[in-house]
C-alpha positions as CSV (number, residue, x, y, z in Angstrom):
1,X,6.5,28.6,119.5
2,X,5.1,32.2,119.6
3,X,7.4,33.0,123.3
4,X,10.8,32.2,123.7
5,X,11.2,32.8,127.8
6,X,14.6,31.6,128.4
7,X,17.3,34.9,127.8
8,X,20.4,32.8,128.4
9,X,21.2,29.1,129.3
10,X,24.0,29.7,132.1
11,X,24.9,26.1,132.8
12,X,24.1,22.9,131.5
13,X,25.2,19.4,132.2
14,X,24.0,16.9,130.3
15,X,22.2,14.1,132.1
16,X,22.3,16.1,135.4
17,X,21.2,19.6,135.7
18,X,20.6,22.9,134.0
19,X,20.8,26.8,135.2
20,X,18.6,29.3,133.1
21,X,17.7,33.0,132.9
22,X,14.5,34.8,132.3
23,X,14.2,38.7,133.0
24,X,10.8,40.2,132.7
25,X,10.7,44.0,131.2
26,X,7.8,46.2,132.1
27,X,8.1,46.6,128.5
28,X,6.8,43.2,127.9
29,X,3.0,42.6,126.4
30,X,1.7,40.5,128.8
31,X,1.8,43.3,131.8
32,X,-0.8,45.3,130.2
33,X,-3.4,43.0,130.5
34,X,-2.0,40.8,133.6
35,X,-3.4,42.9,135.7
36,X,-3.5,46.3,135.0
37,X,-2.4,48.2,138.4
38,X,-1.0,45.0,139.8
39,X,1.1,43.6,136.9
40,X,2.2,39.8,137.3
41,X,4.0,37.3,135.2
42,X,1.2,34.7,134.4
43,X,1.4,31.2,136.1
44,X,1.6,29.7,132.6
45,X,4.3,31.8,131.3
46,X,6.5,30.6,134.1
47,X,5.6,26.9,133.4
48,X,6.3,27.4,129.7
49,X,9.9,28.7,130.9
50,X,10.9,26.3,133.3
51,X,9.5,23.6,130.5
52,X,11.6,25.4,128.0
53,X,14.9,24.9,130.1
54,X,13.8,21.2,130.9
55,X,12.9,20.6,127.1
56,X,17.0,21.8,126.5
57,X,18.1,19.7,129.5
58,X,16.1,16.3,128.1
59,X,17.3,16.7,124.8
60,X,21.0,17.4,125.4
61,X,20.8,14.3,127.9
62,X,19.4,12.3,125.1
63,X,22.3,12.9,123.3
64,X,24.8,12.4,125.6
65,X,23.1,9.0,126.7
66,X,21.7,7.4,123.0
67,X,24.1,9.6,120.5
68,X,22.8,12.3,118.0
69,X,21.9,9.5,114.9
70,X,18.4,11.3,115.3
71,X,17.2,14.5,116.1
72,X,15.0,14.8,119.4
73,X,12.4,17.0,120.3
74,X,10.9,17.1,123.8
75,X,7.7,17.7,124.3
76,X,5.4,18.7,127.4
77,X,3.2,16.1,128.0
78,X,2.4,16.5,132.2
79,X,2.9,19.2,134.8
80,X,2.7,17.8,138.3
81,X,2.7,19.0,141.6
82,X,3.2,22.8,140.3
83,X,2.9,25.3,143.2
84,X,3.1,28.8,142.8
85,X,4.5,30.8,145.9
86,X,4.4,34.5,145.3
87,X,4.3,36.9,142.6
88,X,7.1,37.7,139.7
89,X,6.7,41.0,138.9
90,X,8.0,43.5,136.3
91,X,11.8,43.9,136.4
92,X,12.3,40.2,138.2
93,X,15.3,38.2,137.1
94,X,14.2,34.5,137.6
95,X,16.8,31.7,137.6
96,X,15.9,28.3,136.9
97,X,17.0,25.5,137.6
98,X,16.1,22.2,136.4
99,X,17.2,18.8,137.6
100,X,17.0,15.5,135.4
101,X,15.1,13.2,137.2
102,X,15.0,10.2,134.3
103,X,15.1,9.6,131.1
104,X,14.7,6.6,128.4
105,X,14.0,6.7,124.8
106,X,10.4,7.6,124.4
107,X,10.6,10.1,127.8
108,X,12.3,12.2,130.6
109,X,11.4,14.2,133.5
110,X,12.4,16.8,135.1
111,X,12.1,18.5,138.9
112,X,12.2,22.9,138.4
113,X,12.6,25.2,140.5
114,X,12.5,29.7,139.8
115,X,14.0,31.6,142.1
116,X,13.6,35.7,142.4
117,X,16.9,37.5,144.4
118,X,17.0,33.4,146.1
119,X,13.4,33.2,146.6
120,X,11.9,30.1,145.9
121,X,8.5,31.7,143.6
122,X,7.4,28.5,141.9
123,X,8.4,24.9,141.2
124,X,6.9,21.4,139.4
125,X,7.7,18.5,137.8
126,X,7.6,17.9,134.6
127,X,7.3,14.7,132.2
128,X,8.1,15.2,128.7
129,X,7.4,12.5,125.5
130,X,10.4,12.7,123.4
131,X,9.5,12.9,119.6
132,X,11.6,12.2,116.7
133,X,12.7,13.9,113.9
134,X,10.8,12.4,111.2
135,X,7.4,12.8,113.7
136,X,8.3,16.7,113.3
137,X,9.4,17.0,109.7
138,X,6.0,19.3,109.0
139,X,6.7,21.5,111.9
140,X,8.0,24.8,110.0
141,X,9.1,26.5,114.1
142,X,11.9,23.6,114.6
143,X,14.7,25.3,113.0
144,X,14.1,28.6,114.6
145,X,13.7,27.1,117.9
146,X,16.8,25.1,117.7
147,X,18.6,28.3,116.3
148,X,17.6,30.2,119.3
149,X,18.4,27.5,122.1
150,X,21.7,27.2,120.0
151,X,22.5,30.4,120.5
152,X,21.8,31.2,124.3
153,X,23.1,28.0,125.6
154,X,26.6,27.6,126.6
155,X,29.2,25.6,124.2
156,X,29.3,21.9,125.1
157,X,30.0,18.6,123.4
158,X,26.7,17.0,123.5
C-alpha cells in the first residue's frame, strides 16, 4: 500500500461503527497535478480512505465476533452507490465515518460517509472479501500496514 490516508482512528467499536481522520496538506503530491489552479482531492483517494477505515472496522469486528486464532485481512472487492457531492480541497479535515452493515467469515460491508466542517462531501458502500493469513503470507506490505493502523487507532480489546 503505497498511501496511507487515515491520520488518526478516533473511535472504534467493534461490530458497530468507526470515526476516522484524514487532513489534506497543500503540501501533499497529488495537488500538483489534480488540477493545477483548482487543486482537488481525487474521487479515488477518498474511496481508498473511507475503504481504509472500513478495512480496520471489518477486521476488528471479525475479531470480536470469530476470535483472533487467524489473522484477517479485508480486502476491497465492490464500491456501490458512491456519490461524490463537492470538492475536498487543500487544507480540508475529512472525518469519516463508517458503519458495519454485515459481516460473516468470507465478508463484510460497510455504509461511509466524509464529512468537511459537517458537510456531507461523499459517501458509498462498500463490500469487502476477507482473506486469511496464510492467503497473504507473500505479501511483504502486511506488517507495515498493520504497524501503522496499530498505531493511529485507539487502544481496545479486540
Amino acid at each position: 500500500m503505497r498511501f496511507f490516508l487515515i491520520d488518526r482512528i478516533r473511535e472504534m467499536v467493534p461490530g458497530d461503527r468507526a470515526i476516522g481522520i484524514k487532513c489534506w496538506s497543500m503540501d501533499n503530491e497529488i495537488f500538483q497535478d489534480h488540477f493545477p489552479g483548482l487543486p482537488t482531492t481525487p474521487g479515488v483517494l477518498l474511496t481508498e480512505s473511507m475503504a481504509q477505515l472500513s478495512g480496520v472496522l471489518i477486521k476488528k469486528s471479525y475479531y470480536k465476533e470469530y476470535g483472533t486464532a487467524t489473522k484477517v485481512y479485508p480486502v476491497l472487492s465492490i464500491i456501490q452507490k458512491a456519490k461524490f457531492r463537492s470538492f475536498v480541497r487543500p487544507g480540508d479535515q475529512c472525518v469519516i465515518k463508517a458503519q458495519l452493515i454485515s459481516i460473516d467469515r468470507g465478508r463484510g460491508n460497510t455504509k461511509v460517509e466524509t464529512f468537511v466542517e459537517d458537510e456531507l462531501v461523499c459517501e458509498a458502500t462498500l463490500s469487502f472479501i476477507i482473506g486469511m493469513e496464510m492467503d497473504m503470507k507473500n505479501n511483504p506490505q502486511i506488517d507495515k500496514i498493520e504497524t501503522y493502523f496499530d498505531s493511529i487507532s485507539p487502544k481496545i480489546g479486540a
